[in-house]
N, C-alpha and C positions, 0 to 999 in steps of 0.2 A: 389386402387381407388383414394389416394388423388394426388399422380403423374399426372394421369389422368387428373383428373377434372382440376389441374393446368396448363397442358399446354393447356389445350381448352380454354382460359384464355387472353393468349399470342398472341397478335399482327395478323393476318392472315396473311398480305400484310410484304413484305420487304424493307427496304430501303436503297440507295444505299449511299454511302460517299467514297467522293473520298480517295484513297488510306488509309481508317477505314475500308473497309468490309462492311457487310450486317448484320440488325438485326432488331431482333423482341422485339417487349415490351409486359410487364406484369405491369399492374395494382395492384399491392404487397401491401396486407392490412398488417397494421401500429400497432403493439403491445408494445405499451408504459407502462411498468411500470406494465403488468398486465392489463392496459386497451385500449378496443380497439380505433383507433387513424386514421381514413380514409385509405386513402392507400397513396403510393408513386410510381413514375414512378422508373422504373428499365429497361437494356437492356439488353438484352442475344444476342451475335454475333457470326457467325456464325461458325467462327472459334474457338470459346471457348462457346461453348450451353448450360453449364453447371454452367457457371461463372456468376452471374448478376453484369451489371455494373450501375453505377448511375454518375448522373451529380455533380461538385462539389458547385453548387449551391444548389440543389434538399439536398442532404446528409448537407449542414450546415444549410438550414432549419428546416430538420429533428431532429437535434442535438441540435439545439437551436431554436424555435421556435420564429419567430416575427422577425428575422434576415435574411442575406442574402451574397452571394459573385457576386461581379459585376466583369464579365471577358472580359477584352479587347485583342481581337488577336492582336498580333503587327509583327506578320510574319508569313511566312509559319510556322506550326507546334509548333510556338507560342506563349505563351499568359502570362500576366496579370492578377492575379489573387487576386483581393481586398476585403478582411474579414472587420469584421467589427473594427478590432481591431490593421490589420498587412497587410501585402502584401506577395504575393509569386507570383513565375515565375514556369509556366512549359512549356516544350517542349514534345510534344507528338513525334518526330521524334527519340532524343536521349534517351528517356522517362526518363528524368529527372526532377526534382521539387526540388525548392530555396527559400529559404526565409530569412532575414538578424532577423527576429524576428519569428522563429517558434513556440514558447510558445504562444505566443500573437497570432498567423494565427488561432490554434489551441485551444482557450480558451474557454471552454464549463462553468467556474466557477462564470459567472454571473449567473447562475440559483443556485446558495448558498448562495452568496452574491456578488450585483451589483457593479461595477467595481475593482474586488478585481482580481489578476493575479493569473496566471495560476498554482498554488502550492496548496498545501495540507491545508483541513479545512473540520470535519468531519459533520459541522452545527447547532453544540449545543447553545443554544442561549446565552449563558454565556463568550463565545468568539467569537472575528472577526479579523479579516485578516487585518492587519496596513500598511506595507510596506515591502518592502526588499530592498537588497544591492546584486550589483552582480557585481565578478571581473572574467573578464571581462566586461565595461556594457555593451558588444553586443557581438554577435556572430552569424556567418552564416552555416546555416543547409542544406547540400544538400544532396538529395538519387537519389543515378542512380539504377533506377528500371530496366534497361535492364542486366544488371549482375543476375538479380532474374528472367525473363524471364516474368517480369511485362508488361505487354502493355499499354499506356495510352493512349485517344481518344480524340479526340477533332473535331467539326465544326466549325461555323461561329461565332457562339454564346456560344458556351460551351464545355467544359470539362468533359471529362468520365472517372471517375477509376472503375476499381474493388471496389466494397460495402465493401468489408474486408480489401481491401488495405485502404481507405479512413479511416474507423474503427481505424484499427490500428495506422494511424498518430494520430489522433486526442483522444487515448483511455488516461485517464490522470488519476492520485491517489486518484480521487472521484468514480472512477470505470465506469465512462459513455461508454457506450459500443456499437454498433449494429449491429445484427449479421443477416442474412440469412439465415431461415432452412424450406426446404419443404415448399415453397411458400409467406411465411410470413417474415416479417422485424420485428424483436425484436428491441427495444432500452430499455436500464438500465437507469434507469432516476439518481437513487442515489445509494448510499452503504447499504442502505436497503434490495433492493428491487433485489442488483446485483448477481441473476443466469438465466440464461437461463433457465437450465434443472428445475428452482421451476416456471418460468413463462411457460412454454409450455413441462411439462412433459414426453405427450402422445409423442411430435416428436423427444424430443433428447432420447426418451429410443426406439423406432422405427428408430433412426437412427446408434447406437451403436448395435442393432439387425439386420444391414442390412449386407446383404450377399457380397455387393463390391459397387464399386463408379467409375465415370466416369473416361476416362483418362484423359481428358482434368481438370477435377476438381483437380485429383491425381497430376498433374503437377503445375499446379497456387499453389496448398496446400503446398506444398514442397517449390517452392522459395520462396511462400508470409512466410514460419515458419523461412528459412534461413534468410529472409529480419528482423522480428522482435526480432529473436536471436541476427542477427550484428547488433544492431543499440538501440532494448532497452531494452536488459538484461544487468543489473547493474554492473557488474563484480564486485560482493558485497568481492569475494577474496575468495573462499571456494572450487571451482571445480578445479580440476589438468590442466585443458583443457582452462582454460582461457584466457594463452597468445597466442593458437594456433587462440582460435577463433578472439579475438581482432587483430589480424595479419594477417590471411589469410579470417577468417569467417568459419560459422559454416560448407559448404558445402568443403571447402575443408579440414576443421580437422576433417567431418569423412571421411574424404580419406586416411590420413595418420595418423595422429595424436591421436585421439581416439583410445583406444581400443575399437574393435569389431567396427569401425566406419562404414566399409564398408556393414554389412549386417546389422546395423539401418538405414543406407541409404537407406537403397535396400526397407527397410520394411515400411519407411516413405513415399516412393514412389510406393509404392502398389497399386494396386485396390482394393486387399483382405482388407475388411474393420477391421477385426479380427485383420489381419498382421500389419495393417495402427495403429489403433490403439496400441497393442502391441509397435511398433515402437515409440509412444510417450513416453509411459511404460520407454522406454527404454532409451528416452533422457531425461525422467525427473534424472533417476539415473545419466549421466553426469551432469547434472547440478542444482543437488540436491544443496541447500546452509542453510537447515535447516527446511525450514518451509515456506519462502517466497515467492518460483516456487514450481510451482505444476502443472506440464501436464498431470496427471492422470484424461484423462477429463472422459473416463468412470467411474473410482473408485466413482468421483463428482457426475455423475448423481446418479449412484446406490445408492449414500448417501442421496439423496434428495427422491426417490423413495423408501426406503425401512425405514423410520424411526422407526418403530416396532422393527426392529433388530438394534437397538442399534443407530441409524444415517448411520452406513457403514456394507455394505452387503459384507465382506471382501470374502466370500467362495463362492460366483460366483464368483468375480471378480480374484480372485485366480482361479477357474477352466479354465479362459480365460486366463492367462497366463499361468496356466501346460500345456492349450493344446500346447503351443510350446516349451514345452521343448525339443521333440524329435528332431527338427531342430536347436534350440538356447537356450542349457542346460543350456552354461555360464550367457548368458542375461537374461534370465529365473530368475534364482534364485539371480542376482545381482538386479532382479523388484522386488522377493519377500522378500529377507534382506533388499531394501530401506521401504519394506512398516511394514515388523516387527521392523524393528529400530525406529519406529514412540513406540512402546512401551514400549522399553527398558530405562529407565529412573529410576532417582532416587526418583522419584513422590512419592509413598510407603512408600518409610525411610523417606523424610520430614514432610510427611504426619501425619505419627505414631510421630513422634518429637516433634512436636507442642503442647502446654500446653493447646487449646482451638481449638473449630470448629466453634466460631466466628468469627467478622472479628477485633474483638477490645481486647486486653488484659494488663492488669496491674500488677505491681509485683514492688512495691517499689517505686522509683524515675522513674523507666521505665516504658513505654507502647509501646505496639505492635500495628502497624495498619498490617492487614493480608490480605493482597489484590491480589486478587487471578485474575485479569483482568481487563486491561483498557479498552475495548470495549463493556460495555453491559451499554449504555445512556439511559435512559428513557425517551427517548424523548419526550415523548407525558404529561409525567408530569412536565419537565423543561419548554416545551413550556405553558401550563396551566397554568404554575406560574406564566412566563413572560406578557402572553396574561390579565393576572387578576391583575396586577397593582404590581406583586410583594411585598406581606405581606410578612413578615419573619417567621410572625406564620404560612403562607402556604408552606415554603422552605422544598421541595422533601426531604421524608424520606425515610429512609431504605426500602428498597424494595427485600424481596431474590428473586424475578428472576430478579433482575439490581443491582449483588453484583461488579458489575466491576464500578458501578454509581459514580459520585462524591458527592453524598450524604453519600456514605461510606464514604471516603474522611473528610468529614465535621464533619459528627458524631465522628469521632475519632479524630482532632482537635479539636473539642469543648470539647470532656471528657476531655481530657489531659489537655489541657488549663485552664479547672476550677477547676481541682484536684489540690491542693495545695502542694499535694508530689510531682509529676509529675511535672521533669524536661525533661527529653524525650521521644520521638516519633522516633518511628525505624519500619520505611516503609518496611515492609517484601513481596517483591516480588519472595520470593522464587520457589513459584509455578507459577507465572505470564508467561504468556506465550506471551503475548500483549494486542495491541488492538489501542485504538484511541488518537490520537493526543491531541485532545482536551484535554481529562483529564489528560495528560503530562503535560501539557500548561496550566492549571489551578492548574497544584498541584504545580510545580516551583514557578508560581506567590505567590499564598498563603503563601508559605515555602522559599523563598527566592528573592522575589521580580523580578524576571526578567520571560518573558514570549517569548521569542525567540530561535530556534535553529539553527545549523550550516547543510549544506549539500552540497552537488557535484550534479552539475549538468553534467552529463558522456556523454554524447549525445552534448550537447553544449561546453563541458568543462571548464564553469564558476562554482565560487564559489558561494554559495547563503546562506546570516545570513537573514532569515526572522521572520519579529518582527507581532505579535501580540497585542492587547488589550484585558483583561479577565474582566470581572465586580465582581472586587473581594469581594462588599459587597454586590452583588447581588442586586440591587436595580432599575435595568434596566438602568444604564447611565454609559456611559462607560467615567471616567471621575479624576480629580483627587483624590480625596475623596478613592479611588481604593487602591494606594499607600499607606492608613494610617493603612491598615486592617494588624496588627500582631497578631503574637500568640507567647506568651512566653515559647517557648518550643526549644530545642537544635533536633534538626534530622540527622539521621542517614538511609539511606541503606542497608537492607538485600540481598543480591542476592546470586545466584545458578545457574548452567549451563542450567537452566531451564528457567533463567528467560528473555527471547528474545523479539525481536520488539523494540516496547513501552516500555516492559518492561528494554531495553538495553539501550535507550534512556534515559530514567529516572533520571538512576544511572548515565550517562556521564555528565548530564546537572548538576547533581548535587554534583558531585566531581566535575564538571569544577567552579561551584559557591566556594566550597572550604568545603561540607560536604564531612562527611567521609562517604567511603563503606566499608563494611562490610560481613565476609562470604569466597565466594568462587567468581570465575571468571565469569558475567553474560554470557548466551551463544550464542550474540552475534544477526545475525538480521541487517545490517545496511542501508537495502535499503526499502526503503515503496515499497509495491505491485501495480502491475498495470495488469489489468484484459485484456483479448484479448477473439476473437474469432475466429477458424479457420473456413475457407469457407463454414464449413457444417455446424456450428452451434453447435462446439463443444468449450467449456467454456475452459480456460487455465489461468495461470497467473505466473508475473515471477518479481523476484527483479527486481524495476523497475530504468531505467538509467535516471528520472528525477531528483530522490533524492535519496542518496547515504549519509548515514548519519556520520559524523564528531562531534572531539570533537571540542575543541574553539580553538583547534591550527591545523584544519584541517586534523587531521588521522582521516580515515577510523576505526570506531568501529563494525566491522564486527567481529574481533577477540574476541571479548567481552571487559568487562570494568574490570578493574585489580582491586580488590579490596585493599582499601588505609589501612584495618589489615585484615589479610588473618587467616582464621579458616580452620583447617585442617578436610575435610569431611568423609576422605578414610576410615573410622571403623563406621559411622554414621554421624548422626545432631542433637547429643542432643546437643550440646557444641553450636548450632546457638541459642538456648533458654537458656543456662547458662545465665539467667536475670542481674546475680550479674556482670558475667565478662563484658557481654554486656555493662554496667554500667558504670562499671570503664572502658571500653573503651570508650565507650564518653565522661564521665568525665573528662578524665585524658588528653585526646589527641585531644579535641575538639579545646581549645585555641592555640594548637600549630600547626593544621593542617588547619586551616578553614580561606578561603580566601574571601574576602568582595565580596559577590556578585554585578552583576550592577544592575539599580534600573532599572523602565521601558524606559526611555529615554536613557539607554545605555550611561550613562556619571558617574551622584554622585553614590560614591561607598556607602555602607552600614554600621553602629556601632554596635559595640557587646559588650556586657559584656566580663570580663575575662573569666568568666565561661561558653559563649556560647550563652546567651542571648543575641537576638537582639533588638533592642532598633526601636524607631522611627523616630530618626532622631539625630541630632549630641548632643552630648546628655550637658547639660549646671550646672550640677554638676562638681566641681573638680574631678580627678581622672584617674587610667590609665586604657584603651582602647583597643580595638581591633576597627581598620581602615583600608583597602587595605592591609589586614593580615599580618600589625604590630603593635605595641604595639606606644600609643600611649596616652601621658601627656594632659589631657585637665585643666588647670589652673583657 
């Protein structure tokens, strides 16, 4: 009935454009965020009835609200396309689109903070977005959409893409997203809020329940998957298939290239919606990289839908994959080992290991902080702090459902700090799986003065050191007084092949500052996610090729971060809590391994004690030094 009622909806009368075709509109109500948000115009043409398309004025409205793109034709087939921020060119005859700054065309991150570029920043009020550095400082981004079987439109006055095609230029590491399912226009306002299937349940589980899907839709869905394969999956370095895609593209390495490429082809090109799906199933196994792709867009919904069972409803979602085993035995059970390897881990042995189910513990001169995830912000209580003048007697406390908070964080530099035995703090991310930049970005700052990292822009092929400001005494001004905040305490890095993302990130920022890691080899992680949707309204996401994360000399930490004393794990982890040896490994190896971090301005290096202790500035006792990780006579 809702098919129904929505094409009586649509436009009655035709309209003609010269060499665009015929088509009709739909007046498409507007779902922002969970709330309703008017409508927007959409086209569906005649040749593609299935497809809606939208103006690219209309969709950077949509995206940004109170904004706009002024398009000038400047020839046959094309145009001029002016953001508020960049320019781009398109031609709807070769269906191509240019632009010398496409970060900037595409920048939705003034709705987190105003005039900050187009990079990662999760909104915690305790950091902001400073500047960046990019080598090269320009580059030009072009996509021939006729290779993908893209059409792009345009008249006198504007510009038509595909609603998913558009989606996907513009979908960035804040997660902003918007999709089209069964009449309605989703938009993800933030990383909060970003699923489809938790904002309009009833249609993505009515849509994953549907019996098939048009051809025309099957065809667009296909090149538009190839099109955001070649261009914004990270090649983080973990799929066998990588150099074929970067070389040829995803359409033709499963021609040859891929195993089994030819019948995921087949299956991704389906009308059978079962088949169609499967088929994702099936690429997500090619280009598994850990954790950060995930085309399992059915597994997703059923996860949002069945939270009773656990979060994921794994035994339908397995009955939809054994139904094809009888045709694709191999692919079959190559979906079902990528999704049981999600449990095979050594979670259990660290688990049992561990001297406490705190997140704080002590034993000697050492203390553990146990941080078991960067992504769980309270945000509603960091904003309350900041919103009320910031007392320090109101500074966010521990909270067990926000054990990933940087209130954890805090609480265990402050114990440490004012215990009198307590010379270290050893960051156990053993269990850490990820999570938010921010609390990266604020734990660096606190624990080593510098508040920026390194990344690859893959898509553009610039490098990018983007710096930040942290309000490291919390006091609401981001300012210098920031830089005075230490804590006398030597740190250290725990990691495990578990500890990925955020978590990978951590330990690189902070062996590149010159602490020791500790453990085993982090398990790697180096691309931030970027969230899509396919033409029906089905959620995806894939390392994303805007950041691609580096240490300070530019390799790729996808392979994990090596640790700087390596514990041997292969009989257990008690030896990761042997407190005494832990001890004497920072003790003993801290002054000879520990390299002066940079301060926020990325210039004066840092002072250390012999023993590890950081000092607050050059320190004006006689005596010898730790400076730019040498020793060093101050008279």
């Amino acid at each position: 009935m809702r098919r129904a009622a929505m094409m009586l909806v649509l436009a009655a009368t035709t309209v003609s454009m010269s060499g665009q075709g015929t088509f009709a509109t739909l007046q498409a109500p507007v779902n922002r965020g969970g709330m309703d948000d008017g409508t927007v115009t959409l086209r569906f043409y005649d040749d593609m009835p299935s497809v809606p398309y939208i103006s690219a004025a209309a969709f950077q409205q949509l995206m940004l609200p109170g904004t706009t793109i002024e398009v000038s034709k400047t020839g046959e087939g094309t145009y001029t396309l002016t953001g508020p921020y960049a320019e781009a060119t398109v031609n709807t005859t070769t269906e191509q689109f240019a632009s010398d700054d496409y970060m900037g065309f595409t920048n939705l991150m003034d709705l987190i903070q105003p005039g900050m570029a187009n990079v990662y920043l999760d909104g915690a009020p305790y950091i902001r977005y400073r500047s960046m550095e990019l080598t090269p400082a320009s580059a030009t981004v072009t996509f021939d959409f006729k290779k993908y079987g893209i059409d792009l439109r345009g008249d006198d006055t504007a510009v038509y893409f595909p609603l998913t095609t558009l989606s996907d230029l513009y979908s960035d590491l804040y997660y902003h997203v918007a999709a089209y399912i069964d009449g309605t226009v989703v938009v993800i306002t933030d990383n909060s809020n970003a699923d489809i299937s938790s904002l309009e349940p009833e249609k993505t589980y009515e849509l994953i329940m549907a019996e098939s899907r048009s051809a025309d839709m099957a065809a667009y869905s296909y090149g538009e998957l190839c099109f955001v394969v070649d261009h914004f999956y990270g090649m983080p370095g973990r799929s066998p298939y990588e150099d074929a895609i970067r070389t040829d593209g995803l359409d033709k390495a499963l021609d040859g290239a891929i195993e089994h490429g030819a019948d995921i082809k087949q299956l991704l090109k389906s009308t059978d919606m079962k088949k169609y799906l499967f088929g994702l199933n099936c690429l997500h196994t090619v280009l598994n990289d850990g954790g950060h792709t995930s085309l399992m867009a059915d597994l997703r919904i059923y996860a949002n839908l069945e939270e009773e069972d656990m979060g994921v409803d794994t035994e339908t979602w397995k009955e939809n994959v054994n139904a094809m085993m009888d045709d694709y035995p191999e692919l079959a059970l190559a979906v079902l080992d990528c999704i049981d390897a999600m449990y095979n881990s050594p979670y259990e042995m660290i688990e049992m290991a561990r001297p406490t189910e705190d997140t704080y513990y002590k034993e000697g001169d050492t203390a553990y902080l146990l941080f078991d995830q960067f992504g769980e912000t309270n945000y509603e209580a960091w904003n309350d702090y900041y919103d009320g003048g910031c007392d320090p007697d109101d500074l966010p406390a521990i909270d067990d459902d926000y054990l990933g908070d940087l209130s954890v964080v805090l609480d265990a530099l402050q114990q440490a700090d004012e215990d009198p035995e307590v010379k270290n703090l050893v960051i156990d991310l053993t269990l850490n799986p990820g999570g938010s930049l921010d609390v990266v970005l604020a734990m660096t700052a606190l624990m080593g003065g510098q508040s920026h990292f390194y990344s690859e822009n893959v898509l553009t092929g610039q490098r990018q050191t983007i710096y930040y400001d942290v309000d490291c005494n919390f006091d609401g001004q981001f300012d210098e007084q920031d830089k005075d905040v230490t804590f006398n305490l030597n740190y250290a890095v725990l990691t495990s092949g578990i500890s990925f993302s955020c978590a990978n990130l951590f330990p690189s920022l902070m062996k590149d500052m010159g602490f020791p890691v500790i453990g085993r080899k982090s398990g790697g992680g180096a691309c931030a996610v970027q969230n899509f949707a396919t033409p029906e309204g089905l959620q995806y996401q894939l390392s994303s090729a805007r950041a691609r994360l580096t240490d300070k000399d530019w390799q790729n930490i996808d392979g994990g971060v090596e640790p700087t004393y390596v514990i041997d794990a292969t009989y257990g982890y008690e030896d990761f809590y042997d407190i005494e040896a832990i001890s004497n490994i920072i003790n003993s190896g801290i002054a000879t391994t520990i390299t002066a971090p940079a301060a926020h301005d990325g210039t004066a290096a840092v002072w250390y004690m012999l023993d590890g202790r950081r000092l607050a500035g050059k320190p004006t006792a006689k005596g010898l030094y730790l400076h730019n990780g040498r020793k060093v006579m101050v008279k």
